[in-house]
N, CA, C and O atoms as CSV, one atom per row, in Angstrom:
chain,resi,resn,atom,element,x,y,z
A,1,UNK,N,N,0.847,-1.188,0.000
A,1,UNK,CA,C,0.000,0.000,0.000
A,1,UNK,C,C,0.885,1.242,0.000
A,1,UNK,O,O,1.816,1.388,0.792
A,2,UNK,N,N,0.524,2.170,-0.980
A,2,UNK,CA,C,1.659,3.362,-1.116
A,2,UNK,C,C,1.034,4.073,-0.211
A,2,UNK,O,O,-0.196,4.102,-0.231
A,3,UNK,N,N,2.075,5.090,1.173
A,3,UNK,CA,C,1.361,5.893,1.868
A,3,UNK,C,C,2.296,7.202,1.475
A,3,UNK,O,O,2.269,8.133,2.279
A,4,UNK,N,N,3.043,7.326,0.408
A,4,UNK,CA,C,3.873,8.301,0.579
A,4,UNK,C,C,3.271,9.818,0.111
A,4,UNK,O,O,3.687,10.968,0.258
A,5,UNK,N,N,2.085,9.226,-0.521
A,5,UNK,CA,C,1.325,10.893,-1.280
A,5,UNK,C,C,0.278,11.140,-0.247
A,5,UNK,O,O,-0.565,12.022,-0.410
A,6,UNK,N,N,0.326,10.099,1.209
A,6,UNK,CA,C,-0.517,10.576,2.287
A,6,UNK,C,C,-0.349,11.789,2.907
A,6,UNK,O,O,0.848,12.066,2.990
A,7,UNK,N,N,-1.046,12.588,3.355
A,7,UNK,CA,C,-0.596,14.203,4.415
A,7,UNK,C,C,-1.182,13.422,5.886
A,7,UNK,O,O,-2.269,12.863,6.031
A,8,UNK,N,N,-0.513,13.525,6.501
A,8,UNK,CA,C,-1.122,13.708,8.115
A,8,UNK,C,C,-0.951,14.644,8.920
A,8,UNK,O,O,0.199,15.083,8.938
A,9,UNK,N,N,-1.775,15.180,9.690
A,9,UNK,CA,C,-1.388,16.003,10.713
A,9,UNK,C,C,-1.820,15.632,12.115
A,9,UNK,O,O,-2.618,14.718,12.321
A,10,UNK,N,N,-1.299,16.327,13.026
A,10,UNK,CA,C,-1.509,15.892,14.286
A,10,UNK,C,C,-2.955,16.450,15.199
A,10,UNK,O,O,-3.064,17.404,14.428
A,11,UNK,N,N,-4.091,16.651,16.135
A,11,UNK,CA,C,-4.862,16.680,16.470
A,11,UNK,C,C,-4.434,18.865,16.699
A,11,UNK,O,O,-5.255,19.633,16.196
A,12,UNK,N,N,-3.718,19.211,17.124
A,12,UNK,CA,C,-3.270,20.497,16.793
A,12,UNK,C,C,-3.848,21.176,15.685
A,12,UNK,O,O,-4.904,21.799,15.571
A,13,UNK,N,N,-3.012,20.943,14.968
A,13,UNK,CA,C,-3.720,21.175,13.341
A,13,UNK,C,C,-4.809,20.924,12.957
A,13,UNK,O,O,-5.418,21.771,12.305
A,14,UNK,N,N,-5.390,19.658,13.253
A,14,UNK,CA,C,-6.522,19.266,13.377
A,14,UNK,C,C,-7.659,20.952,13.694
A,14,UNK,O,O,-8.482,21.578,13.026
A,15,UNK,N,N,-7.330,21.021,14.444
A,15,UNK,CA,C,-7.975,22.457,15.208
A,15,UNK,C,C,-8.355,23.122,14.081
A,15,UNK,O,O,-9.478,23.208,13.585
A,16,UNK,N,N,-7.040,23.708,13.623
A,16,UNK,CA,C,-6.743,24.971,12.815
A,16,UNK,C,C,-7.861,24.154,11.377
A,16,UNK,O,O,-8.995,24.571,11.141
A,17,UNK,N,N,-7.460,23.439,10.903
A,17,UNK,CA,C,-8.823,22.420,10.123
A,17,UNK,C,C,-9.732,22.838,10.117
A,17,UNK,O,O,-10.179,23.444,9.143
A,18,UNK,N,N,-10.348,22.667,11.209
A,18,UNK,CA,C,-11.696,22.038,11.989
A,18,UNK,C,C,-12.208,23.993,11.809
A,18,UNK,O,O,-13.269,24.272,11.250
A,19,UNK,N,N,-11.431,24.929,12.275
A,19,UNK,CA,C,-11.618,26.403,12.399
A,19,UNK,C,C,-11.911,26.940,10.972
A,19,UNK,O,O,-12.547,27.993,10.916
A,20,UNK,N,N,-11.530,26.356,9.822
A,20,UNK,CA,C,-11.628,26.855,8.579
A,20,UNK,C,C,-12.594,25.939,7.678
A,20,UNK,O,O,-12.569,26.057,6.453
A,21,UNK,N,N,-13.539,24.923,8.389
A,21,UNK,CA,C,-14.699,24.511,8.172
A,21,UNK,C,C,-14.688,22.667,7.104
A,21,UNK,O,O,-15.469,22.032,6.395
A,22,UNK,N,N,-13.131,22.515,7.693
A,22,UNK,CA,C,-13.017,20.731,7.732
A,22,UNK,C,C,-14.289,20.294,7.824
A,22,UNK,O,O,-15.156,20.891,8.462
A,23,UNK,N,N,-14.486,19.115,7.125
A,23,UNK,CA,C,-15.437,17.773,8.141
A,23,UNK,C,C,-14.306,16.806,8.459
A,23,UNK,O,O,-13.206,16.808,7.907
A,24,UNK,N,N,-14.789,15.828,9.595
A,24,UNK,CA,C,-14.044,15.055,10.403
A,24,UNK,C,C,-14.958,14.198,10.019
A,24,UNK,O,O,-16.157,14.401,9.825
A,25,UNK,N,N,-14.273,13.109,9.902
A,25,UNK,CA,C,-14.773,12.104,9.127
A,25,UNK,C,C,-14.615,10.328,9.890
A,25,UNK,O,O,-13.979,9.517,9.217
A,26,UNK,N,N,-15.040,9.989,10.859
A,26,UNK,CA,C,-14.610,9.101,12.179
A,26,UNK,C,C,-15.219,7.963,11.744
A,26,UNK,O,O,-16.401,7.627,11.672
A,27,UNK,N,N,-13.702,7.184,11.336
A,27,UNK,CA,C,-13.659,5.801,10.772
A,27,UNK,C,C,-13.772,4.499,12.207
A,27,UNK,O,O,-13.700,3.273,12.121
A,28,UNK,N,N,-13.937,5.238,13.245
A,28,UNK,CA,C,-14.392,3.689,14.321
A,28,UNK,C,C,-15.969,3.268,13.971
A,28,UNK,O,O,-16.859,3.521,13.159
A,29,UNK,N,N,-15.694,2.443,15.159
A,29,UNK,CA,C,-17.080,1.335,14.939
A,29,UNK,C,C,-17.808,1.915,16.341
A,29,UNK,O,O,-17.366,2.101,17.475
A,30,UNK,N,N,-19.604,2.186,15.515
A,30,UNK,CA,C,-20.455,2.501,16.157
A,30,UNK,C,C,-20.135,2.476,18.047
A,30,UNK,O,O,-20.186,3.407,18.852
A,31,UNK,N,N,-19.788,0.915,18.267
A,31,UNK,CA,C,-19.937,0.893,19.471
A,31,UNK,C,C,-18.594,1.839,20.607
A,31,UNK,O,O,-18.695,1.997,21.823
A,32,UNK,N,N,-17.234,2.410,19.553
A,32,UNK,CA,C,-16.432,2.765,20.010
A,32,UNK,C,C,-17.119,4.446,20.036
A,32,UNK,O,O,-16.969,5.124,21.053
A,33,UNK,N,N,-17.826,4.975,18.885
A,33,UNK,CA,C,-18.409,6.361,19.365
A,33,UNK,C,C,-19.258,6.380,19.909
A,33,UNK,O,O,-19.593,7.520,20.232
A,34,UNK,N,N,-20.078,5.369,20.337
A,34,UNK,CA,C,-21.033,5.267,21.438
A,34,UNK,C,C,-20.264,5.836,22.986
A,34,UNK,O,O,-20.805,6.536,23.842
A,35,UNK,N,N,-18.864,5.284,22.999
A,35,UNK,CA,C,-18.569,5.234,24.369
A,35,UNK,C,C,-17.710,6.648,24.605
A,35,UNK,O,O,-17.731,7.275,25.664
A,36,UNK,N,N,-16.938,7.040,23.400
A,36,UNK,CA,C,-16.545,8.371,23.063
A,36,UNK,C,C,-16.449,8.901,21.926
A,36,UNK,O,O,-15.763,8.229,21.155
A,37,UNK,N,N,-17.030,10.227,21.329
A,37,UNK,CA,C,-17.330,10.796,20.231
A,37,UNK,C,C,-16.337,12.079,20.453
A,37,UNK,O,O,-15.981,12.575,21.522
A,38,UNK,N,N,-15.965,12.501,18.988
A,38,UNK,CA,C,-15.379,13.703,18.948
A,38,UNK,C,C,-16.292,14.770,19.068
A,38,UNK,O,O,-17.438,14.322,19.022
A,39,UNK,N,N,-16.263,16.090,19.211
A,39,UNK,CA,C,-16.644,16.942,19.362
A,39,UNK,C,C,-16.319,18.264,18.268
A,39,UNK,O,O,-15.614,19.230,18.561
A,40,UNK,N,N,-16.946,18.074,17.073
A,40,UNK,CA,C,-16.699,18.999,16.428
A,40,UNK,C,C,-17.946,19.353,15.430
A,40,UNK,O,O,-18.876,18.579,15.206
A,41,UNK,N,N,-17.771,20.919,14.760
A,41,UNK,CA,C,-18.823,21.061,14.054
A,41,UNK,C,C,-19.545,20.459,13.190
A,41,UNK,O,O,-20.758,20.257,13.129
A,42,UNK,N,N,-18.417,20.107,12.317
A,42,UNK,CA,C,-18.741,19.071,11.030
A,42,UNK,C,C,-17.905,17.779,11.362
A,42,UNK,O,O,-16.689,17.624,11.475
A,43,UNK,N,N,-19.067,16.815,11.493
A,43,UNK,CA,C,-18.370,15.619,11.588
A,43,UNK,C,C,-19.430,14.370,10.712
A,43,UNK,O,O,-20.567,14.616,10.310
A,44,UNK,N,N,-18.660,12.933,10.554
A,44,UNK,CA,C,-19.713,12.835,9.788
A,44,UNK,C,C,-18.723,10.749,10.318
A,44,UNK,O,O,-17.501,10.617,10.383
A,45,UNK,N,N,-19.368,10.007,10.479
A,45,UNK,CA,C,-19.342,8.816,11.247
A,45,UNK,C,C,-20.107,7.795,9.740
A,45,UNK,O,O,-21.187,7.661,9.164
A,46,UNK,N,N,-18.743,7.302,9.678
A,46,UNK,CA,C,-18.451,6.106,8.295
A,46,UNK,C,C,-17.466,5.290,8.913
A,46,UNK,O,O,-16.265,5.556,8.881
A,47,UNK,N,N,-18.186,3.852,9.729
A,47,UNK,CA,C,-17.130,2.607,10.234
A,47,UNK,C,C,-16.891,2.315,9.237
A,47,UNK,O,O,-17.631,2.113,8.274
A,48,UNK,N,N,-14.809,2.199,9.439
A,48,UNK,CA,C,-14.472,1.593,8.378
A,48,UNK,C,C,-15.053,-0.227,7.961
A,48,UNK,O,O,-14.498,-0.957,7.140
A,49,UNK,N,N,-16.084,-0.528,8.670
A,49,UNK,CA,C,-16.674,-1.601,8.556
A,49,UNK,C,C,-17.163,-1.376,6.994
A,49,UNK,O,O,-17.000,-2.186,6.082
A,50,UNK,N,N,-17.736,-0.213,6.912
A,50,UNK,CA,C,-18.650,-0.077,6.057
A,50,UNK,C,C,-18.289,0.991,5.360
A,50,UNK,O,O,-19.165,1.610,4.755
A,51,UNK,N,N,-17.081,1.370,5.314
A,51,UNK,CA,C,-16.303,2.460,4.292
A,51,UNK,C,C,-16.431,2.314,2.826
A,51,UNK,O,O,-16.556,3.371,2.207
A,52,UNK,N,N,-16.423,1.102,2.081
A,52,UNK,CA,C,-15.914,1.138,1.131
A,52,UNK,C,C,-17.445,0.978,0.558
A,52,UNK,O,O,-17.499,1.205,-0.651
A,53,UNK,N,N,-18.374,0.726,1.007
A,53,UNK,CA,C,-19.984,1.143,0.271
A,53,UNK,C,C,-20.301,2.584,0.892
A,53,UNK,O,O,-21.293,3.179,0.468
A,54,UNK,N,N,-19.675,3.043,1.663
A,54,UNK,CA,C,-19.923,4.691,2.315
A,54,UNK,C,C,-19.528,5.676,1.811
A,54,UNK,O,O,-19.964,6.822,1.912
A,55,UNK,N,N,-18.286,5.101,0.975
A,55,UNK,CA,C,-16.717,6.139,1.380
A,55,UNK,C,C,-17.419,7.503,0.102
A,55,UNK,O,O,-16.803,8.569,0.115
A,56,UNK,N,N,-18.388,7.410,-0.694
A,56,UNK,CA,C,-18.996,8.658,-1.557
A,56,UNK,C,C,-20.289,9.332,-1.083
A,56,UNK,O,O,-21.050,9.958,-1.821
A,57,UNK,N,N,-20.504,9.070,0.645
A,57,UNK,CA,C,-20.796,10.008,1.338
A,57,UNK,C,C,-19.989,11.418,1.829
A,57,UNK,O,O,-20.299,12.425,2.466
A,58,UNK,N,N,-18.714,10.875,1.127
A,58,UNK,CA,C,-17.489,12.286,1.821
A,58,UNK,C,C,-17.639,12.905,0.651
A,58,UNK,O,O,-17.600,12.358,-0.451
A,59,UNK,N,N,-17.859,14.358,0.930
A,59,UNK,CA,C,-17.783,15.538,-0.408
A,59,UNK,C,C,-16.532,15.428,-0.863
A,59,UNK,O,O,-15.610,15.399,-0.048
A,60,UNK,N,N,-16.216,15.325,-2.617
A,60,UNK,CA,C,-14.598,15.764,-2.738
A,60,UNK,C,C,-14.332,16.814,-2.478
A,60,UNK,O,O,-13.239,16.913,-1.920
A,61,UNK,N,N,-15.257,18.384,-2.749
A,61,UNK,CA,C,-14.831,19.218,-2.411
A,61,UNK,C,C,-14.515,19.884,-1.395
A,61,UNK,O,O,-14.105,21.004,-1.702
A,62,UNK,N,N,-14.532,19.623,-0.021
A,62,UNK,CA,C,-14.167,20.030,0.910
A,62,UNK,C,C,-12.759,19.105,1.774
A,62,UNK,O,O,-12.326,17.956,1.683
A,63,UNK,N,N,-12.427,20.194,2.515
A,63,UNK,CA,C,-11.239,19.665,3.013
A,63,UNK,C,C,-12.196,18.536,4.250
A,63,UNK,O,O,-13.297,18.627,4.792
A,64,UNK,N,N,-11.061,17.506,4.286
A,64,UNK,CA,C,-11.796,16.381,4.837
A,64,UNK,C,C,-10.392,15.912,5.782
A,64,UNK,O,O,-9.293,15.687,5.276
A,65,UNK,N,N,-10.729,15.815,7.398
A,65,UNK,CA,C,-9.710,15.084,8.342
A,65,UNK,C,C,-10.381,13.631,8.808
A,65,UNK,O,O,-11.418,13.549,9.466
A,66,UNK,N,N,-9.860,12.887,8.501
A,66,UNK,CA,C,-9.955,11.445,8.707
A,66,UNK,C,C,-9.251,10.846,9.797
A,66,UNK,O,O,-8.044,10.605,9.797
A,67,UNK,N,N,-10.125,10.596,10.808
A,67,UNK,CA,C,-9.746,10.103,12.665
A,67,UNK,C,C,-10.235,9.087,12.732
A,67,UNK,O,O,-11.222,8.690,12.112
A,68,UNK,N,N,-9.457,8.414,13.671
A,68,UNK,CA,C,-10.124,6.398,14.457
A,68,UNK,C,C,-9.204,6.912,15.878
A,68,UNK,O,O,-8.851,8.067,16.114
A,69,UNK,N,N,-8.976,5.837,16.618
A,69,UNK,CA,C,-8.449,5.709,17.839
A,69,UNK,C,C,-7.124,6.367,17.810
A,69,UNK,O,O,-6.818,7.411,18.385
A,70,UNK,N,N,-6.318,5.560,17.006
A,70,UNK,CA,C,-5.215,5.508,17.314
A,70,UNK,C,C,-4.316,6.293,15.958
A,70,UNK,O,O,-3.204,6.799,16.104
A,71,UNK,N,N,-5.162,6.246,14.520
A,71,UNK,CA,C,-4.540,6.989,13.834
A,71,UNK,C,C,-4.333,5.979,12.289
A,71,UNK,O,O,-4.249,6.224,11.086
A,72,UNK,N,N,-4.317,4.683,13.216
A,72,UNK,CA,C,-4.158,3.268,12.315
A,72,UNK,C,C,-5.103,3.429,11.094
A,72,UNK,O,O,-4.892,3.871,9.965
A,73,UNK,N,N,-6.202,2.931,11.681
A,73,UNK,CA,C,-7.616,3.036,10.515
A,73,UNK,C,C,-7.545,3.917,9.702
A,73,UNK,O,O,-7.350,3.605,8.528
A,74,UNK,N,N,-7.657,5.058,10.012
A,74,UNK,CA,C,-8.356,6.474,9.202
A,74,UNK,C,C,-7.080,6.776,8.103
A,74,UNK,O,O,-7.110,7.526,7.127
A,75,UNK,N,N,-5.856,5.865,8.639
A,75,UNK,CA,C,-4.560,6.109,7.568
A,75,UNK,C,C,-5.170,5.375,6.573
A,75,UNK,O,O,-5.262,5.883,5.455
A,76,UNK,N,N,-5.591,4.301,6.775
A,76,UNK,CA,C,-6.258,3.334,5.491
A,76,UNK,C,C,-7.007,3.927,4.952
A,76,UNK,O,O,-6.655,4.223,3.810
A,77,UNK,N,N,-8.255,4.385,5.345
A,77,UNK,CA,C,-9.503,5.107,4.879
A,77,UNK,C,C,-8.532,5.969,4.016
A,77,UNK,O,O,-8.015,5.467,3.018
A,78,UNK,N,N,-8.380,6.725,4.230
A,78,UNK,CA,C,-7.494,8.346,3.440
A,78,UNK,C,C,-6.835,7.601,2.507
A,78,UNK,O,O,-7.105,7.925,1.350
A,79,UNK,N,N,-5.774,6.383,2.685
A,79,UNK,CA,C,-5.285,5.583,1.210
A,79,UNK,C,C,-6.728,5.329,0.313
A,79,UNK,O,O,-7.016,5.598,-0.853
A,80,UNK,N,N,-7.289,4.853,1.133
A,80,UNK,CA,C,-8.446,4.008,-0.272
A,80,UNK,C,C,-9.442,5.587,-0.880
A,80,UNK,O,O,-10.298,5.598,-1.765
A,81,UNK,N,N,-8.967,6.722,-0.082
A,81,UNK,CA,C,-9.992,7.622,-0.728
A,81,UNK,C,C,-9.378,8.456,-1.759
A,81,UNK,O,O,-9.968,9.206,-2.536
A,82,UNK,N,N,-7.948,8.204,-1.660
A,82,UNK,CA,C,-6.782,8.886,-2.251
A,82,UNK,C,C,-6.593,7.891,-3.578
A,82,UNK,O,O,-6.248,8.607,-4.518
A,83,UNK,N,N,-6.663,6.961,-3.852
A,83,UNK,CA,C,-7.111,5.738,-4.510
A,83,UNK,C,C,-8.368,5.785,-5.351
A,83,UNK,O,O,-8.376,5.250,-6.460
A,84,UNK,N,N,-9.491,6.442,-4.839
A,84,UNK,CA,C,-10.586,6.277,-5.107
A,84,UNK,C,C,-10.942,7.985,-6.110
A,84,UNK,O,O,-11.996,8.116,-6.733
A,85,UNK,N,N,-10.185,8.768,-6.081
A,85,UNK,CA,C,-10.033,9.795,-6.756
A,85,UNK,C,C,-10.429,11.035,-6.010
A,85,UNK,O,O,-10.948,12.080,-6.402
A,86,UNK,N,N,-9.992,10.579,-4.680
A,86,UNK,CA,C,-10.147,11.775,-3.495
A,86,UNK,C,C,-8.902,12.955,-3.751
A,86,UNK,O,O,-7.950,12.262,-4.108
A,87,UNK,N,N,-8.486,14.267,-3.743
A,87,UNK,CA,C,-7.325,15.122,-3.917
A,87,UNK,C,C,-6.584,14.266,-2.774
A,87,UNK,O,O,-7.116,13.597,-1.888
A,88,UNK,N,N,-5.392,14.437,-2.995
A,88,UNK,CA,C,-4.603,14.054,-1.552
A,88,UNK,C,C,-3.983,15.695,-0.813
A,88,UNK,O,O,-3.105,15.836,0.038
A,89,UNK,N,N,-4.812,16.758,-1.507
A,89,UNK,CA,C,-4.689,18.057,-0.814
A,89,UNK,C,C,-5.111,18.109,-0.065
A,89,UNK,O,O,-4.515,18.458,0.954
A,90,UNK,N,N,-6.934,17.679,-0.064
A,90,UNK,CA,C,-7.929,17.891,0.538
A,90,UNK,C,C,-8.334,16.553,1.682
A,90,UNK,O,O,-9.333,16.424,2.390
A,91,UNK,N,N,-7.534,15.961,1.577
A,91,UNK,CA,C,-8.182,14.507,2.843
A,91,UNK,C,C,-6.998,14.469,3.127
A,91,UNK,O,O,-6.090,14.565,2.301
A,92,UNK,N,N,-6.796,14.260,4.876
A,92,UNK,CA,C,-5.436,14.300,5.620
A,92,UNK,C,C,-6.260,13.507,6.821
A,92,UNK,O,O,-7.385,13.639,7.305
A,93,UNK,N,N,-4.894,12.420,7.116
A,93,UNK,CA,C,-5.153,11.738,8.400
A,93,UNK,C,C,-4.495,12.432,9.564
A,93,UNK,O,O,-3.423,13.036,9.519
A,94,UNK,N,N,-5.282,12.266,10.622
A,94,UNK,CA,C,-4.807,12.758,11.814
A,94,UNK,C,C,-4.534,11.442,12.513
A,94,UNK,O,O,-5.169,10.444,12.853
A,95,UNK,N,N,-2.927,12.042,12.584
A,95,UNK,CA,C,-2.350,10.863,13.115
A,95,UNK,C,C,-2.464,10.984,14.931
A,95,UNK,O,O,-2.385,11.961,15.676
A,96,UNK,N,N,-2.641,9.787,15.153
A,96,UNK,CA,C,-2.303,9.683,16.752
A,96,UNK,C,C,-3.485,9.338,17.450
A,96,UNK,O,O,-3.708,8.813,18.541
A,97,UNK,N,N,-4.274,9.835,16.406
A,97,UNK,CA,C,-5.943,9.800,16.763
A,97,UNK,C,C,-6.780,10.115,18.031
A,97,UNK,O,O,-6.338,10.915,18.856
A,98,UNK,N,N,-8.043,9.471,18.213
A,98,UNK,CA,C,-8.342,10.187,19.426
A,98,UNK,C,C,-7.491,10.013,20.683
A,98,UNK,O,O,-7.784,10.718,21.649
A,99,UNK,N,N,-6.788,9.424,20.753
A,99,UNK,CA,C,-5.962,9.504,21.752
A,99,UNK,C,C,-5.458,10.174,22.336
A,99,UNK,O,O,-5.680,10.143,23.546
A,100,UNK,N,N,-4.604,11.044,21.849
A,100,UNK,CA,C,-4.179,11.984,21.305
A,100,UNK,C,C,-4.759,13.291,21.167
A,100,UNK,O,O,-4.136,14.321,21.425
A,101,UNK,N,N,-5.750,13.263,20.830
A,101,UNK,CA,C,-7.025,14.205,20.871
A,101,UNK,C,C,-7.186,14.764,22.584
A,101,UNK,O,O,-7.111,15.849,23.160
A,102,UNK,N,N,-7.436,13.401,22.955
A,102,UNK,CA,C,-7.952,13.472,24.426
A,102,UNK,C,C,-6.978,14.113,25.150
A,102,UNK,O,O,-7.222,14.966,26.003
A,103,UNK,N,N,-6.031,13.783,24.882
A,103,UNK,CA,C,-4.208,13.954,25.978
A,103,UNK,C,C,-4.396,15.315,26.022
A,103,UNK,O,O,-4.320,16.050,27.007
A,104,UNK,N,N,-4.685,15.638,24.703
A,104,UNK,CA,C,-4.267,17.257,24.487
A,104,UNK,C,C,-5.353,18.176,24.826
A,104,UNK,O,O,-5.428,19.340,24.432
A,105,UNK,N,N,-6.458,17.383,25.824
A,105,UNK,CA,C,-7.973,18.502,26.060
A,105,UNK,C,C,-8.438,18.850,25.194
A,105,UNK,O,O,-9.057,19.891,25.416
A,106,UNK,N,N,-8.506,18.447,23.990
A,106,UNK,CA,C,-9.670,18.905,22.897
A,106,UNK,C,C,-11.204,18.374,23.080
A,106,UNK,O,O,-11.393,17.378,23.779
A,107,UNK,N,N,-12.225,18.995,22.491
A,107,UNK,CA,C,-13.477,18.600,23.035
A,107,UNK,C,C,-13.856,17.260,22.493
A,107,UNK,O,O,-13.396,16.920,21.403
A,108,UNK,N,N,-14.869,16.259,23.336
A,108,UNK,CA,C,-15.461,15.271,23.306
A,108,UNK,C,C,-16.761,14.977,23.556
A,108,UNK,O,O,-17.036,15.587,24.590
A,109,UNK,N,N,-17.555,14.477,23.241
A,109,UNK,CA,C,-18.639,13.612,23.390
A,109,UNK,C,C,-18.208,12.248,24.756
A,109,UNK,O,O,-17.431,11.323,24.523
A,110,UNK,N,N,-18.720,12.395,25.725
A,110,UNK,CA,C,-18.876,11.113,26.548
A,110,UNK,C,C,-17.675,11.627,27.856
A,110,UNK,O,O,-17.479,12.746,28.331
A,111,UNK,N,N,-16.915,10.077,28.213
A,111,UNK,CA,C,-15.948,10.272,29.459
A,111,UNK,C,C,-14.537,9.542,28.490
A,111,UNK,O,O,-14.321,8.445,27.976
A,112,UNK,N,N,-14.020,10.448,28.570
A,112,UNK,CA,C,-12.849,10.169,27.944
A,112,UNK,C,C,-11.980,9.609,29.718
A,112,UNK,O,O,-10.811,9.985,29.642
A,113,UNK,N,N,-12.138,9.154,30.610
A,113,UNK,CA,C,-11.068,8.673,31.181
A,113,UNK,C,C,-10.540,7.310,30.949
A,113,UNK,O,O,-9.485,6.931,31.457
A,114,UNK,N,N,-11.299,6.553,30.155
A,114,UNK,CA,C,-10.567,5.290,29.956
A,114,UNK,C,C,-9.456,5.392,29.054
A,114,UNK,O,O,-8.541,4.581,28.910
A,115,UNK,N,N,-9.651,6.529,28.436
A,115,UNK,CA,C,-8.393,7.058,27.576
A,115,UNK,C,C,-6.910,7.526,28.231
A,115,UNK,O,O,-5.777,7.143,27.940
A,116,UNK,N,N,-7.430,8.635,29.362
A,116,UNK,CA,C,-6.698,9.042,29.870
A,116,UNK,C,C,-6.234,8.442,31.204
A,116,UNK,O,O,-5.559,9.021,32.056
A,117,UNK,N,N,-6.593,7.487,31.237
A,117,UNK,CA,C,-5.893,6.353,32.053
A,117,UNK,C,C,-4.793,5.720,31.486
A,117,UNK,O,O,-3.763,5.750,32.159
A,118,UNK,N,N,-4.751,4.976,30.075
A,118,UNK,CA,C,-4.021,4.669,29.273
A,118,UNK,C,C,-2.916,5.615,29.208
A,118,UNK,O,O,-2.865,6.792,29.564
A,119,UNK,N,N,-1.819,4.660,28.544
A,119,UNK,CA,C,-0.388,5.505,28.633
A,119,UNK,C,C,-0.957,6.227,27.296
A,119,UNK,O,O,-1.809,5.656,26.617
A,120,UNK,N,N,-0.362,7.736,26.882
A,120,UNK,CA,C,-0.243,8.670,25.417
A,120,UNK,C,C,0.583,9.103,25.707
A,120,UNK,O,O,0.927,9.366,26.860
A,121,UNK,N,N,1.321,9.363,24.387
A,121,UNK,CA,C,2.696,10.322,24.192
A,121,UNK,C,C,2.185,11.591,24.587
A,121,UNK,O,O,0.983,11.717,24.819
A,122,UNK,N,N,3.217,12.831,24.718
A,122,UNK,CA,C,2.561,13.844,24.933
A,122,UNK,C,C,3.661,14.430,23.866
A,122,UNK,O,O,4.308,15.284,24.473
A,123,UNK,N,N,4.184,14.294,22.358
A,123,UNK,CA,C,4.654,15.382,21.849
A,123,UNK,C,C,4.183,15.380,20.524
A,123,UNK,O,O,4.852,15.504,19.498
A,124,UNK,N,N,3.006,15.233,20.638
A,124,UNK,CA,C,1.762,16.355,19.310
A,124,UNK,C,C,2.278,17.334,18.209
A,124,UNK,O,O,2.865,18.216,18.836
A,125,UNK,N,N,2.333,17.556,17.142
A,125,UNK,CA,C,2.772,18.362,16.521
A,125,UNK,C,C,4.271,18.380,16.470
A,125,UNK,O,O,4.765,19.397,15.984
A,126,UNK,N,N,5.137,17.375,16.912
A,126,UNK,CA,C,6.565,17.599,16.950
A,126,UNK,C,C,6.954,17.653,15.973
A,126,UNK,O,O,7.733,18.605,15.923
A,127,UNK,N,N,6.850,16.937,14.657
A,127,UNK,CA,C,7.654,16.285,13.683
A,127,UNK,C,C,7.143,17.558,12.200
A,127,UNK,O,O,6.030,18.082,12.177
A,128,UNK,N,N,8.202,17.815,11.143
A,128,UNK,CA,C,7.569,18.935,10.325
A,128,UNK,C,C,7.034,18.521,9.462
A,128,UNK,O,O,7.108,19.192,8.433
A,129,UNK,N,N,6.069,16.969,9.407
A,129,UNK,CA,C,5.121,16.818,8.295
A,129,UNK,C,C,3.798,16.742,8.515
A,129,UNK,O,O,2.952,15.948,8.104
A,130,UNK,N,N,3.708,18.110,9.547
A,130,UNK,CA,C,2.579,18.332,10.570
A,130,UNK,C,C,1.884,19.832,9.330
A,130,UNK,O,O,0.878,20.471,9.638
């Protein structure tokens, strides 16, 4: 699987995204946003269970951030949409995922402490292919 024409950014950026009217696009499974959901304006919930009969619910024209837990999933999703004749300008995975999200106090849906019980890195935005 080629990931090299992938963009990711970190839950930071994510922000700055999300501020200039992103959709977030949350590749877990029902029962994982049942227990915690992101918190953002435009968001729009396609399990990668069911991505690949979904995946032309995502507008091409808008910028699109693609999130799961950990960062794993939504990297796939963004290959197969990048694949599928998605811009690779406009769809970027956020790496680190909600995890990551959470560490860093960004808003949520539910109790994020089973998260923040768990070990997370704390250096977000470090690397410059942010």
């Amino acid at each position: 699987m080629e990931q090299d024409q992938i963009k990711e950014i970190c839950p930071g950026t994510t922000q700055t995204w999300i501020k200039d009217g992103a959709l977030l696009v949350d590749v877990r499974e029902q029962n994982e946003v049942d227990q915690l959901a992101f918190d953002a304006p435009k968001i729009k919930h396609i399990p990668l269970s069911e991505f690949e009969n979904r995946y032309n619910d995502i507008p091409k024209n808008e910028q699109v951030v693609v999130v799961c837990r950990m960062g794993e999933r939504s990297l796939r999703a963004v290959n197969f949409l990048i694949h599928n004749g998605f811009d690779s300008n406009r769809v970027v995975n956020m790496k680190f995922g909600l995890n990551r999200w959470v560490s860093k106090g960004f808003p949520t849906i539910g109790d994020p402490q089973f998260i923040l019980d768990g070990s997370v890195g704390d250096s977000c935005c470090s690397t410059s292919s942010n």
